[in-house]
N, C-alpha and C positions, 0 to 999 in steps of 0.2 A: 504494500500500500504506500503510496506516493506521500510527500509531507501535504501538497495540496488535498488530498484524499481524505486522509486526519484530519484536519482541521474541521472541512465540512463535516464529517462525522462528527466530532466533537460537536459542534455547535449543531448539531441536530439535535443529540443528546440533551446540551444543553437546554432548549428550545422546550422539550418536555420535563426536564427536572424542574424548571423556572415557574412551572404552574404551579408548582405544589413546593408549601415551606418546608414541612418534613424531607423531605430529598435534598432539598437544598440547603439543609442542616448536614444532613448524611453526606451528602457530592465535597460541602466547603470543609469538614472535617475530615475527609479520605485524600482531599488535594493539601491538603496543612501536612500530613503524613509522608505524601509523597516527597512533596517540597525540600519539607525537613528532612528526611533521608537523602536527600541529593545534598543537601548542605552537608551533612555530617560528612558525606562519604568523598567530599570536595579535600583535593592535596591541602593540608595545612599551611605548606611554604607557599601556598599561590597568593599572590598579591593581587587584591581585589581594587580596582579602581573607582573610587567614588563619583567622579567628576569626568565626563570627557572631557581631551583636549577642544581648545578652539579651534573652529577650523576656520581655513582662510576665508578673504570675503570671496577670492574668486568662487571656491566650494559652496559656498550660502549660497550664491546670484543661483547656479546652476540647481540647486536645492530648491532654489524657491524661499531661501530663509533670509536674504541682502535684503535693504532697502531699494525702492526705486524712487530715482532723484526724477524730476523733470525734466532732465539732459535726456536721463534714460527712454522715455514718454517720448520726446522730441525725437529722437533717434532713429525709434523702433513702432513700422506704421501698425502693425499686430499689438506692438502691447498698446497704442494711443488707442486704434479700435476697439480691444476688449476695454480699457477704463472708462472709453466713452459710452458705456451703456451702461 
């Protein structure tokens, strides 16, 4: 089974525990379990990073995460027509 395959599975599952709160007392206390076993069994020397680095602005613009200046707008006749609506 495909990782795209699981997932919809999962969230099918999900779909049907989510009606009823018994289940999903049952479902959030069998995924705490899970979880917590993946942390325990996690190498102790690994160094957990709290914070991603920055990334550049080039990588934001292309993200979608940079600002757009007016230069930008002026520049580019696609992004002026998407803001114009």
């Amino acid at each position: 089974m495909t990782t795209m395959q699981m997932n919809a599975e999962l969230f099918r599952e999900l779909s049907v525990i989510a009606e009823d709160e018994d289940m999903m007392a049952k479902a959030l206390r069998a995924l705490r379990r899970i979880t917590s076993a993946h942390k325990k069994a996690m190498p102790k020397d690994l160094e957990v990073v709290e914070n991603e680095p920055e990334l550049p602005e080039s990588f934001k613009r292309i993200r979608g995460m940079g600002e757009i200046t007016q230069e930008d707008i002026d520049n580019d006749e696609r992004l002026a027509y998407i803001l114009s609506k």
